[in-house]
PDB file of N, CA, C and O in Angstrom:
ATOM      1  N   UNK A   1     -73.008  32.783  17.531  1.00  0.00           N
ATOM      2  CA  UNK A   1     -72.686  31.591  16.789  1.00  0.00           C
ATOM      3  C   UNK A   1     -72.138  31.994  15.421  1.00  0.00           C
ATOM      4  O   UNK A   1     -72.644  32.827  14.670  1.00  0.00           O
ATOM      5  N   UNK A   2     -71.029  31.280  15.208  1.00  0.00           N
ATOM      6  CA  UNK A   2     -70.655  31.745  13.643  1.00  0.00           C
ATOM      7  C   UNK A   2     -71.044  30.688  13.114  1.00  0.00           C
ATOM      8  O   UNK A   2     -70.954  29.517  13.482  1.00  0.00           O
ATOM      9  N   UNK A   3     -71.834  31.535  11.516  1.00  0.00           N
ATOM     10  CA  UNK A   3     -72.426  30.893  10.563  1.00  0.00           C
ATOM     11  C   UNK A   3     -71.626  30.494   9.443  1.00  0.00           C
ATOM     12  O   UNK A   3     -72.153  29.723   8.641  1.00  0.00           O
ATOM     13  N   UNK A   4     -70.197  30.958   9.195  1.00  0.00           N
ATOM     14  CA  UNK A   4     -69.190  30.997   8.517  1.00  0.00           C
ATOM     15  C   UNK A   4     -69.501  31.352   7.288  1.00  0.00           C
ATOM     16  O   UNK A   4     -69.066  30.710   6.333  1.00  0.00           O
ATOM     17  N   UNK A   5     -70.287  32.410   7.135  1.00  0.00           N
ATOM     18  CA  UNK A   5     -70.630  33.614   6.405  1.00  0.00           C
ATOM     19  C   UNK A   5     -69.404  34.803   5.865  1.00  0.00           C
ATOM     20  O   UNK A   5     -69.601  35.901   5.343  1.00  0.00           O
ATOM     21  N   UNK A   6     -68.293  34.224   6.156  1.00  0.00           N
ATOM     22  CA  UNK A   6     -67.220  35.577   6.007  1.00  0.00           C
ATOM     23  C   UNK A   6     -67.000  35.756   4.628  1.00  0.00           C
ATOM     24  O   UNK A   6     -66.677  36.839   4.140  1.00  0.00           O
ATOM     25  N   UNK A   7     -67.220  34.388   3.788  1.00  0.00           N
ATOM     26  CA  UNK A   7     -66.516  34.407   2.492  1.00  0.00           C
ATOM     27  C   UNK A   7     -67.759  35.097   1.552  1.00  0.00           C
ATOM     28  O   UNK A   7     -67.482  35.573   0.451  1.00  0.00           O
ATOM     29  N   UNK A   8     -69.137  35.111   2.073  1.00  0.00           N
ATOM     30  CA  UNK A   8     -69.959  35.094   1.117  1.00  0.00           C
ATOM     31  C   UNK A   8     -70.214  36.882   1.244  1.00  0.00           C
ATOM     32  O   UNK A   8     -70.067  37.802   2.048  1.00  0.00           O
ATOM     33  N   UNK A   9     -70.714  36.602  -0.204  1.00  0.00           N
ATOM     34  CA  UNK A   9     -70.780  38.381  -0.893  1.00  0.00           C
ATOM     35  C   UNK A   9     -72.380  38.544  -1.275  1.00  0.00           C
ATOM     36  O   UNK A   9     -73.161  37.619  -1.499  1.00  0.00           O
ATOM     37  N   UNK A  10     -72.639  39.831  -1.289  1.00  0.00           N
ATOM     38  CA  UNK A  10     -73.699  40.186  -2.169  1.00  0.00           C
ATOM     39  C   UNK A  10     -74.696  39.319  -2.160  1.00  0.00           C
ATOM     40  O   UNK A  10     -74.923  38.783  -1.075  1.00  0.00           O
ATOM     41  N   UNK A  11     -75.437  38.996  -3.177  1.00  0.00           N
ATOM     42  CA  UNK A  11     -76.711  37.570  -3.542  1.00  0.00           C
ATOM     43  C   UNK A  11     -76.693  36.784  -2.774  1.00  0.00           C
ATOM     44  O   UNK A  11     -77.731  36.526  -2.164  1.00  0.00           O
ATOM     45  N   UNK A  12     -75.204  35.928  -2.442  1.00  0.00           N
ATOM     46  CA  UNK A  12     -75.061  34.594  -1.791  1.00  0.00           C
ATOM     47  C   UNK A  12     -75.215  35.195  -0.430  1.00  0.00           C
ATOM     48  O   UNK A  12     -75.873  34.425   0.271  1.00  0.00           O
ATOM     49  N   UNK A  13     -74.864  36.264   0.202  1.00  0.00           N
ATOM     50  CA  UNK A  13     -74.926  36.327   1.743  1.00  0.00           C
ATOM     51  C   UNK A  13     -76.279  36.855   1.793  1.00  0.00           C
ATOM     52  O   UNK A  13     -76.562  37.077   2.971  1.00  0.00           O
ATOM     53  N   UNK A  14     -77.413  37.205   0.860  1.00  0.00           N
ATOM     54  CA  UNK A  14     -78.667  37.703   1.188  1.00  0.00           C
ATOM     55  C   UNK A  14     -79.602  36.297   1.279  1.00  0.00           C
ATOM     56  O   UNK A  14     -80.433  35.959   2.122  1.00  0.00           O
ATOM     57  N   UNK A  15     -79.120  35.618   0.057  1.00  0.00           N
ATOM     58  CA  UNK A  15     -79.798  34.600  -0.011  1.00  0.00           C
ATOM     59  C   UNK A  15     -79.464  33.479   1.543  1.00  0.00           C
ATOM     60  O   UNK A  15     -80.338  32.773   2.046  1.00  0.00           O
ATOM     61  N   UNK A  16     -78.302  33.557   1.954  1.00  0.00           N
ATOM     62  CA  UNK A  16     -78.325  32.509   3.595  1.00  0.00           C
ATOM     63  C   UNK A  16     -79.033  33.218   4.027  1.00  0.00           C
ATOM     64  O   UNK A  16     -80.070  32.577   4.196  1.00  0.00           O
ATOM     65  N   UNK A  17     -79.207  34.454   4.425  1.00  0.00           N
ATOM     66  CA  UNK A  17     -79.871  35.118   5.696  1.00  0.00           C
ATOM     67  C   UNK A  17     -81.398  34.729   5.212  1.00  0.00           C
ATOM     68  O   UNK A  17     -82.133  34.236   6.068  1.00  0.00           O
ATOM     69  N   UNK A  18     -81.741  34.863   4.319  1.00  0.00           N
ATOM     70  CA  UNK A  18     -83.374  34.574   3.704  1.00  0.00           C
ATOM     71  C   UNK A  18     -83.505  33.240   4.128  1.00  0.00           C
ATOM     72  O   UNK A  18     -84.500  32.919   4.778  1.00  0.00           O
ATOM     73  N   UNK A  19     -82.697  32.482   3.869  1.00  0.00           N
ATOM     74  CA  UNK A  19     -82.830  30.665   4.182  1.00  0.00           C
ATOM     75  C   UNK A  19     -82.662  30.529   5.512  1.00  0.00           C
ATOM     76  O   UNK A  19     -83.393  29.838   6.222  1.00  0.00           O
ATOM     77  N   UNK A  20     -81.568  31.265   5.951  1.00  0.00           N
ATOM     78  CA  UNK A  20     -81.561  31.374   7.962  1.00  0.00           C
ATOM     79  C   UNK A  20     -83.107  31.730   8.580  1.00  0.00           C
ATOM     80  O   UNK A  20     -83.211  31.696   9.807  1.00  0.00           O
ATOM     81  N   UNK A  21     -84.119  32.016   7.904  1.00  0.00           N
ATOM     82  CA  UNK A  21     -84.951  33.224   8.678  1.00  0.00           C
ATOM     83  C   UNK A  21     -84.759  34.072   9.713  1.00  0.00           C
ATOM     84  O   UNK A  21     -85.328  34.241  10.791  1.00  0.00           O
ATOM     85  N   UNK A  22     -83.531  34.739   8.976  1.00  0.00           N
ATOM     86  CA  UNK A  22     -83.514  35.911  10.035  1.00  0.00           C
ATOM     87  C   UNK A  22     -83.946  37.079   9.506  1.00  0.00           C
ATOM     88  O   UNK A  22     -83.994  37.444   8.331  1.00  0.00           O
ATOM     89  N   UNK A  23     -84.342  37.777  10.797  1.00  0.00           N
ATOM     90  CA  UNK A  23     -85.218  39.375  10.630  1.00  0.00           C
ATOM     91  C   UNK A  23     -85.004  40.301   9.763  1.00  0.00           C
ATOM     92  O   UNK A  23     -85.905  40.770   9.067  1.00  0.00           O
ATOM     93  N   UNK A  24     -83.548  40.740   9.698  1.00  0.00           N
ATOM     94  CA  UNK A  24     -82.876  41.938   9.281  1.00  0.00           C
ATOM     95  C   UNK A  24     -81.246  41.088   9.289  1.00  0.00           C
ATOM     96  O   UNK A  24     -80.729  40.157   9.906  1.00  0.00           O
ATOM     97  N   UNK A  25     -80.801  42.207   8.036  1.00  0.00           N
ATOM     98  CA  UNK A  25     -79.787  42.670   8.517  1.00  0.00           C
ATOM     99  C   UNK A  25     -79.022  44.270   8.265  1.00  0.00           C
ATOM    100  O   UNK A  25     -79.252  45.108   7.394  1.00  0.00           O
ATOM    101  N   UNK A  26     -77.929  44.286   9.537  1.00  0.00           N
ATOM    102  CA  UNK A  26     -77.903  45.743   9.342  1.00  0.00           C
ATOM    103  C   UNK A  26     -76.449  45.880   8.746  1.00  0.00           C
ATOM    104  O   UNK A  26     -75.635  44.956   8.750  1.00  0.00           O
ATOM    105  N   UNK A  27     -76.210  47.173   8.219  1.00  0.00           N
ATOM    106  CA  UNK A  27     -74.923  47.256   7.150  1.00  0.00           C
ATOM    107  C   UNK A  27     -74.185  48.741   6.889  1.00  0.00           C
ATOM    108  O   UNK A  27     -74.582  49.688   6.210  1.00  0.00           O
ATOM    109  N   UNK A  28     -73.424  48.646   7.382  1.00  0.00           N
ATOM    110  CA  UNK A  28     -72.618  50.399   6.687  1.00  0.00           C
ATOM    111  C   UNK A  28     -72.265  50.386   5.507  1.00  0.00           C
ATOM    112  O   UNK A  28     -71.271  51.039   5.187  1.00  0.00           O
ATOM    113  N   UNK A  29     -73.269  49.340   4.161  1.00  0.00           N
ATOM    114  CA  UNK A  29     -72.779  49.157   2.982  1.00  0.00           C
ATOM    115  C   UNK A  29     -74.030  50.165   2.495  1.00  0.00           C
ATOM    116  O   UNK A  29     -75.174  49.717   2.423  1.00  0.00           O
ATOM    117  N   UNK A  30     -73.727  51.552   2.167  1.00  0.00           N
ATOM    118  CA  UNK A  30     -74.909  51.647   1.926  1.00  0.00           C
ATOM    119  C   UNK A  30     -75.237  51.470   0.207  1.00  0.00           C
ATOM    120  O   UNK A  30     -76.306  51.841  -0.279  1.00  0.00           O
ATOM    121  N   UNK A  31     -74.026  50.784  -0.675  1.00  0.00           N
ATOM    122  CA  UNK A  31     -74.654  50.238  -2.120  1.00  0.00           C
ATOM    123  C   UNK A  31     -75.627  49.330  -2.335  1.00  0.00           C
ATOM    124  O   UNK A  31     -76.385  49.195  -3.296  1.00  0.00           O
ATOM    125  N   UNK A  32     -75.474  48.472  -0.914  1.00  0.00           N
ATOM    126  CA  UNK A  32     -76.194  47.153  -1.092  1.00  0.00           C
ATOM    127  C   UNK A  32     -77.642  47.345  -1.621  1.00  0.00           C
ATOM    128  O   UNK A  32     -77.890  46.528  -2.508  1.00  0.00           O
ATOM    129  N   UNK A  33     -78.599  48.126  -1.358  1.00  0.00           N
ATOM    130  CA  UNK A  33     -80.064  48.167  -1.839  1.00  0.00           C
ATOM    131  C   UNK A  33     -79.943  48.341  -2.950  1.00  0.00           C
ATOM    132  O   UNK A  33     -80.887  47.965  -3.646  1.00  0.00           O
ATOM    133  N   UNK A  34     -78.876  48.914  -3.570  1.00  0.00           N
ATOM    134  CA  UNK A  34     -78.811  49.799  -5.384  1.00  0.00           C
ATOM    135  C   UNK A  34     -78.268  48.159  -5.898  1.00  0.00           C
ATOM    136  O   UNK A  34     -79.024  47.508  -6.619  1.00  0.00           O
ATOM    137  N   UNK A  35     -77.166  47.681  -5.545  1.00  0.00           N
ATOM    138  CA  UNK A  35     -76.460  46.573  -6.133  1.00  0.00           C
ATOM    139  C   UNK A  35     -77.962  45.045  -6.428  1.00  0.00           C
ATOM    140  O   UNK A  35     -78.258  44.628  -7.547  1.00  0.00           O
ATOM    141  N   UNK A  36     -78.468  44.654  -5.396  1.00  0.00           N
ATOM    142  CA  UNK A  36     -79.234  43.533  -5.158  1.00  0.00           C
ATOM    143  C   UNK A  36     -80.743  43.870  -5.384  1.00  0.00           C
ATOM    144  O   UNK A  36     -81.094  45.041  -5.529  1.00  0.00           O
ATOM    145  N   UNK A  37     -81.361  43.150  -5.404  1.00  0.00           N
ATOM    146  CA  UNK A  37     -83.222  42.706  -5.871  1.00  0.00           C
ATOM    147  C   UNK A  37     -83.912  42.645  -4.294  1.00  0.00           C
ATOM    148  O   UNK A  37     -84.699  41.720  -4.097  1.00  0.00           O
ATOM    149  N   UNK A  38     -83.601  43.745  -3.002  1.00  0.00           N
ATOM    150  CA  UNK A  38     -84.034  43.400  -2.307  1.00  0.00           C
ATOM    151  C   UNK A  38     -85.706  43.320  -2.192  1.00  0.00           C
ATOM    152  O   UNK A  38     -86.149  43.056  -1.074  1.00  0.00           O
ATOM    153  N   UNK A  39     -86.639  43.531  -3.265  1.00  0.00           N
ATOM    154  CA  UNK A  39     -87.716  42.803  -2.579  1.00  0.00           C
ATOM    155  C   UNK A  39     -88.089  41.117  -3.014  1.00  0.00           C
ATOM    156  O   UNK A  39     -89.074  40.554  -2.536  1.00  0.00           O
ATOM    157  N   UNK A  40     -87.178  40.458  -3.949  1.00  0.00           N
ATOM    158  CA  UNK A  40     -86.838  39.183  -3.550  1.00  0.00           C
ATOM    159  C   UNK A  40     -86.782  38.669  -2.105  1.00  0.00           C
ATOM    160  O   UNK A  40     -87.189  37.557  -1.767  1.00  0.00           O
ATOM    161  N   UNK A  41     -86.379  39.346  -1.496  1.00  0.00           N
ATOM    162  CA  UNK A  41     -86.066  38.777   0.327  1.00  0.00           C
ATOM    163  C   UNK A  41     -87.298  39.318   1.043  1.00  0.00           C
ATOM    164  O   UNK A  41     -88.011  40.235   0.636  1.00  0.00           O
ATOM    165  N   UNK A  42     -87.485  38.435   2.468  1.00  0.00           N
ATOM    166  CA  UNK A  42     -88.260  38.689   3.038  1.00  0.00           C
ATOM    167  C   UNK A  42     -87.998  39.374   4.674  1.00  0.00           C
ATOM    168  O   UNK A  42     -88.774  39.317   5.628  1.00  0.00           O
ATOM    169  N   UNK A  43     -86.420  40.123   4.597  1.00  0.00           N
ATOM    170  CA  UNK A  43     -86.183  40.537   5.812  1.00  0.00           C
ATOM    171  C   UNK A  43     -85.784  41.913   5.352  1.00  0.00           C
ATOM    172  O   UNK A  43     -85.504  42.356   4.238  1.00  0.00           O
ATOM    173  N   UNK A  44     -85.851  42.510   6.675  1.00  0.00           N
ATOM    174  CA  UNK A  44     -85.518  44.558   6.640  1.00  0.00           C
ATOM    175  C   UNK A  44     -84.005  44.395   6.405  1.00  0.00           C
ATOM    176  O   UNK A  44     -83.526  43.383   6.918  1.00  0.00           O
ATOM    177  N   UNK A  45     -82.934  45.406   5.548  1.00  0.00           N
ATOM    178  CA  UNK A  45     -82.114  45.793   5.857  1.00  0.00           C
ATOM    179  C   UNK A  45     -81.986  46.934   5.868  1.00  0.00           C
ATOM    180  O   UNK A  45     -82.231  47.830   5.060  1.00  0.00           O
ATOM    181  N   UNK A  46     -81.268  46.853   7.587  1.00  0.00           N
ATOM    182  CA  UNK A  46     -81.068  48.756   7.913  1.00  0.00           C
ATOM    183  C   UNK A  46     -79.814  49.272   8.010  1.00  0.00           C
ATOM    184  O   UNK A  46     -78.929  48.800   8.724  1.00  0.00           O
ATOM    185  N   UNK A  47     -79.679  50.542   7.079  1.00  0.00           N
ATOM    186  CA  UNK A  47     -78.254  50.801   7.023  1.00  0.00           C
ATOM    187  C   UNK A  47     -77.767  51.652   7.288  1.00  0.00           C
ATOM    188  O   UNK A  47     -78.369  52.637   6.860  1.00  0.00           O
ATOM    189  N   UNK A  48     -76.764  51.924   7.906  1.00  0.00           N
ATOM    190  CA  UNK A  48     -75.766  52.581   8.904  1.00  0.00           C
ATOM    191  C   UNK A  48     -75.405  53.740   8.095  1.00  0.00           C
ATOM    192  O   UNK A  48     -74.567  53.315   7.300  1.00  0.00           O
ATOM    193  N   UNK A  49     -75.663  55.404   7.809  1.00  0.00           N
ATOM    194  CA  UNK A  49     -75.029  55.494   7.501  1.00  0.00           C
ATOM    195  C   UNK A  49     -74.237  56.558   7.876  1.00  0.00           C
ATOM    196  O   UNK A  49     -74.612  57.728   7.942  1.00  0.00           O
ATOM    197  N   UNK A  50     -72.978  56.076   8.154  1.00  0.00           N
ATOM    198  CA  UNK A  50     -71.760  56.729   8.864  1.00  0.00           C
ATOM    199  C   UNK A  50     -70.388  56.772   8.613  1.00  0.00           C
ATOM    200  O   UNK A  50     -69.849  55.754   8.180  1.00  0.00           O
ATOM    201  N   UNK A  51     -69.694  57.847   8.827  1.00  0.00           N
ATOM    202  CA  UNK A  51     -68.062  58.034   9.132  1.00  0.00           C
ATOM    203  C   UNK A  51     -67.412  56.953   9.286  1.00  0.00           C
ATOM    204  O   UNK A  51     -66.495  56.506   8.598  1.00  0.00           O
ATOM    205  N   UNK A  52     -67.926  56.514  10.248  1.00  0.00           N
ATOM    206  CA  UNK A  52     -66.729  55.557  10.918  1.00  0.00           C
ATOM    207  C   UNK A  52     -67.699  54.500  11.732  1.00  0.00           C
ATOM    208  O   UNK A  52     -68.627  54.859  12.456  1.00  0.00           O
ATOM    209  N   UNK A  53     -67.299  53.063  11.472  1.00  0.00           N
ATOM    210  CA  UNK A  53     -68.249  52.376  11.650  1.00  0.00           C
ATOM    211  C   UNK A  53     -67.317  51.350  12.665  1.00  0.00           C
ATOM    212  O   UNK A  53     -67.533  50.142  12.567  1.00  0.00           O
ATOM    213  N   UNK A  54     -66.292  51.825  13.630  1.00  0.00           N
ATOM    214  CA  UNK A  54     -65.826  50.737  14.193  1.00  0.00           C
ATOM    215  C   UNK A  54     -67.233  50.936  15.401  1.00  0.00           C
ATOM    216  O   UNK A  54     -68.255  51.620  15.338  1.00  0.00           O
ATOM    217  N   UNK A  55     -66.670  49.938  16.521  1.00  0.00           N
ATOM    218  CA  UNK A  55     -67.537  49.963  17.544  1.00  0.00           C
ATOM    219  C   UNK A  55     -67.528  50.755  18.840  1.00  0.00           C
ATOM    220  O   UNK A  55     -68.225  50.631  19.847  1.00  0.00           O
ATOM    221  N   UNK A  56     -66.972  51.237  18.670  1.00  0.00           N
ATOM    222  CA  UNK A  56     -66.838  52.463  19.545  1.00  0.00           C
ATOM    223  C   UNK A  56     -68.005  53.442  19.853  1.00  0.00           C
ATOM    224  O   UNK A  56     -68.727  53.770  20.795  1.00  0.00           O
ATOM    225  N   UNK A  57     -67.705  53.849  17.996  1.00  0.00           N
ATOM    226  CA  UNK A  57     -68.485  54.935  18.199  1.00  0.00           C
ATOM    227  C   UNK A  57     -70.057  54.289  17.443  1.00  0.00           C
ATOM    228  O   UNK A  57     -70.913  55.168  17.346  1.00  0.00           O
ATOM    229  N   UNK A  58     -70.382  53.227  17.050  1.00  0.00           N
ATOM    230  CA  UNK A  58     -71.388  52.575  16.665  1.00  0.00           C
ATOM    231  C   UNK A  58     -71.959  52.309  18.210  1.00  0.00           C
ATOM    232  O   UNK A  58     -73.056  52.812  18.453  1.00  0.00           O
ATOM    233  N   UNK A  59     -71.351  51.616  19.192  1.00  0.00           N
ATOM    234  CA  UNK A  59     -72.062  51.592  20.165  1.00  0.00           C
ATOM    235  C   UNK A  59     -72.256  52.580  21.140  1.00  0.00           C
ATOM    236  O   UNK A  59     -72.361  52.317  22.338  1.00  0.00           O
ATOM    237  N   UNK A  60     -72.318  53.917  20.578  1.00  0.00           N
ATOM    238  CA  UNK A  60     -72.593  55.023  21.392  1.00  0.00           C
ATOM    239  C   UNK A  60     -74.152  55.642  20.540  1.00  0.00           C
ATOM    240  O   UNK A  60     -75.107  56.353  20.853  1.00  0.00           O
ATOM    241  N   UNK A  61     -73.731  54.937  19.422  1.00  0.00           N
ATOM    242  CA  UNK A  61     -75.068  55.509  18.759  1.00  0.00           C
ATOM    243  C   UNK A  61     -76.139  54.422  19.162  1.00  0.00           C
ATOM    244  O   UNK A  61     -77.226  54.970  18.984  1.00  0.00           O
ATOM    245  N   UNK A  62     -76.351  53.075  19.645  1.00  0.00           N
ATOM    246  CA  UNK A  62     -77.344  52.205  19.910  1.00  0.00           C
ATOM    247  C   UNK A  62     -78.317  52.658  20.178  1.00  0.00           C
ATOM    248  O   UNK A  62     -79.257  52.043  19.674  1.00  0.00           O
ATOM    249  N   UNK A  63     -78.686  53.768  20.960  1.00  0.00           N
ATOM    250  CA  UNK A  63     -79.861  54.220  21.461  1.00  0.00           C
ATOM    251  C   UNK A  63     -81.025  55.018  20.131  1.00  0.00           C
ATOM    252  O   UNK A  63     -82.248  55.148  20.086  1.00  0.00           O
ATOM    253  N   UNK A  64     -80.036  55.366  19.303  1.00  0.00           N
ATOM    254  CA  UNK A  64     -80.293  56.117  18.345  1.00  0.00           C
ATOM    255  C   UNK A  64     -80.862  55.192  17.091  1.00  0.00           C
ATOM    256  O   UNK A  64     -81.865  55.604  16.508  1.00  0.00           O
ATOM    257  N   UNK A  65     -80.317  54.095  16.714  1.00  0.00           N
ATOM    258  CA  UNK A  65     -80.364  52.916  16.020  1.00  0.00           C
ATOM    259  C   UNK A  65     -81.391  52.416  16.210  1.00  0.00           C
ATOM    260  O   UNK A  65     -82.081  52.194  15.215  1.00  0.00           O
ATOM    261  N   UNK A  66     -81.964  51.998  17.683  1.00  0.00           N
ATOM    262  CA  UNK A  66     -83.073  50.759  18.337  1.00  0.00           C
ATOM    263  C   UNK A  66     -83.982  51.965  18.173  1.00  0.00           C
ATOM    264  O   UNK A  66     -85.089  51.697  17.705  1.00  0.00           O
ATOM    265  N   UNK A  67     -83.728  53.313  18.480  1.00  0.00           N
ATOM    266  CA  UNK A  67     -85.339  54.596  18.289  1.00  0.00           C
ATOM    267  C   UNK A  67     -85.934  54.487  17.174  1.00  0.00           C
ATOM    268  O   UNK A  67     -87.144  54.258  17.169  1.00  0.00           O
ATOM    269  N   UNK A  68     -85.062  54.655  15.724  1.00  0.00           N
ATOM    270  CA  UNK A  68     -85.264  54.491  14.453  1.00  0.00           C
ATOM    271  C   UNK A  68     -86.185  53.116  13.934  1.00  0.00           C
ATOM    272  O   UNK A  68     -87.368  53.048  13.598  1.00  0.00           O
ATOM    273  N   UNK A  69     -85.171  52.111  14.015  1.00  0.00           N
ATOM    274  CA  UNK A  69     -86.087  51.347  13.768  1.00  0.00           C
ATOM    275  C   UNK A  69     -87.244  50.652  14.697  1.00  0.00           C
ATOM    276  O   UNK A  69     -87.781  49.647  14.231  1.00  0.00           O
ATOM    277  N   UNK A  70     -87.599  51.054  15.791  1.00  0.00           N
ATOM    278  CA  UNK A  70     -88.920  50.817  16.584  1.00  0.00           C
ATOM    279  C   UNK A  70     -89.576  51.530  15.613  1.00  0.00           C
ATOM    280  O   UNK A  70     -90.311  50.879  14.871  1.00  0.00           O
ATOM    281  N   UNK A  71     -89.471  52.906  15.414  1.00  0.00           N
ATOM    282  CA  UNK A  71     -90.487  54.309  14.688  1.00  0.00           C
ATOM    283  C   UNK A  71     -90.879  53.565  13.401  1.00  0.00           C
ATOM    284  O   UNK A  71     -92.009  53.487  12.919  1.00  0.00           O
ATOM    285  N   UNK A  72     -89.750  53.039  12.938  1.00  0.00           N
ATOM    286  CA  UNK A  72     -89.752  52.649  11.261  1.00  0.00           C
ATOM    287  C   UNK A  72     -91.371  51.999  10.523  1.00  0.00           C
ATOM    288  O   UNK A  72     -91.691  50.864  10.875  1.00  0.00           O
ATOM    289  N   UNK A  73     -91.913  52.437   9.952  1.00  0.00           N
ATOM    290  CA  UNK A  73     -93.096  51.799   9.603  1.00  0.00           C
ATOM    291  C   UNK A  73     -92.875  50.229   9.093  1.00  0.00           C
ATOM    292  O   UNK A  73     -91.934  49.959   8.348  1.00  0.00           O
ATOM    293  N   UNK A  74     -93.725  49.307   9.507  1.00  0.00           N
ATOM    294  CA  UNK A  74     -93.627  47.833   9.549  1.00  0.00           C
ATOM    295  C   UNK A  74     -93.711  47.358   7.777  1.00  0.00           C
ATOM    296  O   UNK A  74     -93.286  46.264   7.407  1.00  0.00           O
ATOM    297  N   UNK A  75     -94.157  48.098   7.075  1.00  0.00           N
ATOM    298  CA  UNK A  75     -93.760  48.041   5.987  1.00  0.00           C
ATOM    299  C   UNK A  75     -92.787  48.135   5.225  1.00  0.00           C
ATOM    300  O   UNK A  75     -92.842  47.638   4.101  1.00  0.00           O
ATOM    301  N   UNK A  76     -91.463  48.925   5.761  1.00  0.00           N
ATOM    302  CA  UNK A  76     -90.767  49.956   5.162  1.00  0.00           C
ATOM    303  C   UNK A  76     -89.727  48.628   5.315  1.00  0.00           C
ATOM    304  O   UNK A  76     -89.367  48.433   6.477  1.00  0.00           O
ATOM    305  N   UNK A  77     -89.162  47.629   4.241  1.00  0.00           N
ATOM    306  CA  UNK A  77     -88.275  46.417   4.027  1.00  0.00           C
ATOM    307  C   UNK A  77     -86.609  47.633   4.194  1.00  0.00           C
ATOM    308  O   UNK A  77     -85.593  47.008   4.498  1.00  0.00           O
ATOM    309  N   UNK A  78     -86.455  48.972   4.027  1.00  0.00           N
ATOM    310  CA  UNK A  78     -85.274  49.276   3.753  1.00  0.00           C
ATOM    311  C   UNK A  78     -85.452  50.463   5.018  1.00  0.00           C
ATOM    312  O   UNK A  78     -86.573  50.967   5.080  1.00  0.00           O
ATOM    313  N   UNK A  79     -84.647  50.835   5.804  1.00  0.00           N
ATOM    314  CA  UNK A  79     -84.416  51.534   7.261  1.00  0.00           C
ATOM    315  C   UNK A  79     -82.960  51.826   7.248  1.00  0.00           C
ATOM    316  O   UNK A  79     -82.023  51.234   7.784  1.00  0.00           O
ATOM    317  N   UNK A  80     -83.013  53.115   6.339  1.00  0.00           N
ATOM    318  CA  UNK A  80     -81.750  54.013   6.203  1.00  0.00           C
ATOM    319  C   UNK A  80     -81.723  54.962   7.666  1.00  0.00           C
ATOM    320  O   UNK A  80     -82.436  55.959   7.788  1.00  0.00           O
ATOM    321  N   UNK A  81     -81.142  54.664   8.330  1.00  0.00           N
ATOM    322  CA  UNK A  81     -80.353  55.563   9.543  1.00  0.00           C
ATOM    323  C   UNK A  81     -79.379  56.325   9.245  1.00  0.00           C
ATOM    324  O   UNK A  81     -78.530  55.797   8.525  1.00  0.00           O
ATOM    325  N   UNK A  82     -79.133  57.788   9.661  1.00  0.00           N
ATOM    326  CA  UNK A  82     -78.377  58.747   9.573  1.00  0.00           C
ATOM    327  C   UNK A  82     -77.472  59.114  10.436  1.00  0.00           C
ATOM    328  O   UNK A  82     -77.576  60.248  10.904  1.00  0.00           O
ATOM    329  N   UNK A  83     -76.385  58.269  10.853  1.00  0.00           N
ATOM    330  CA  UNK A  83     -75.299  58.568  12.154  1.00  0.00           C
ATOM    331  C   UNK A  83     -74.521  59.741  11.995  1.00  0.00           C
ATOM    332  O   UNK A  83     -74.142  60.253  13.048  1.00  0.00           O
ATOM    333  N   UNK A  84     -74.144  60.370  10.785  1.00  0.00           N
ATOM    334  CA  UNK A  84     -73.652  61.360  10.452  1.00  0.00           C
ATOM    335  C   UNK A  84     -73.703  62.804  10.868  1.00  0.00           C
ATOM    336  O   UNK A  84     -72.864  63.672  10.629  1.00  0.00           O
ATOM    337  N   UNK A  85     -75.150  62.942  11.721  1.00  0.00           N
ATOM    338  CA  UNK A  85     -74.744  64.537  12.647  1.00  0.00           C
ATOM    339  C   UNK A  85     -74.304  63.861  13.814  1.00  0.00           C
ATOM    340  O   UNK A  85     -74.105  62.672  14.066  1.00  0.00           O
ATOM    341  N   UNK A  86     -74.188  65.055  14.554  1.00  0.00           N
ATOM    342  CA  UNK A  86     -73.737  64.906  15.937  1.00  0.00           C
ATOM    343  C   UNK A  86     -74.791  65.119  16.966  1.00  0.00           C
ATOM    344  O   UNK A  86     -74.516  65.017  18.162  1.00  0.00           O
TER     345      UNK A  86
END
């Protein structure tokens, strides 16, 4: 479903997802934790971080992604992933 979320940046797109109640979100931005107040929010964001983030090679890493954050301690609001070896 599109939420018509394309235009919104930074604060304003953390703050819908907080008002959406959704879980997480995930991001190959990896400034976003340095830029924003994430323990204001009450969802995980986990971030990608990689080369090349089309879907190709993002969905070859899935298995690798869903391992991480299962492991991730239920505390841990920020779930930095490392796609970068091979």
């Amino acid at each position: 479903m599109d939420k018509g979320w394309q235009s919104k940046e930074g604060h304003e797109l953390l703050e819908a997802i907080a008002d959406d109640d959704i879980d997480a979100l995930m991001t190959a931005d990896r400034n976003l934790e340095f830029q924003q107040n994430m323990e204001k929010y009450n969802f995980k964001l986990i971030v990608l971080m990689t080369r090349d983030n089309r879907y190709k090679m993002l969905k070859a890493k899935v298995p690798q992604i869903e391992k991480t954050i299962l492991e991730a301690n239920e505390s841990e609001q920020i779930i930095p992933i490392d796609l970068t070896s091979k």
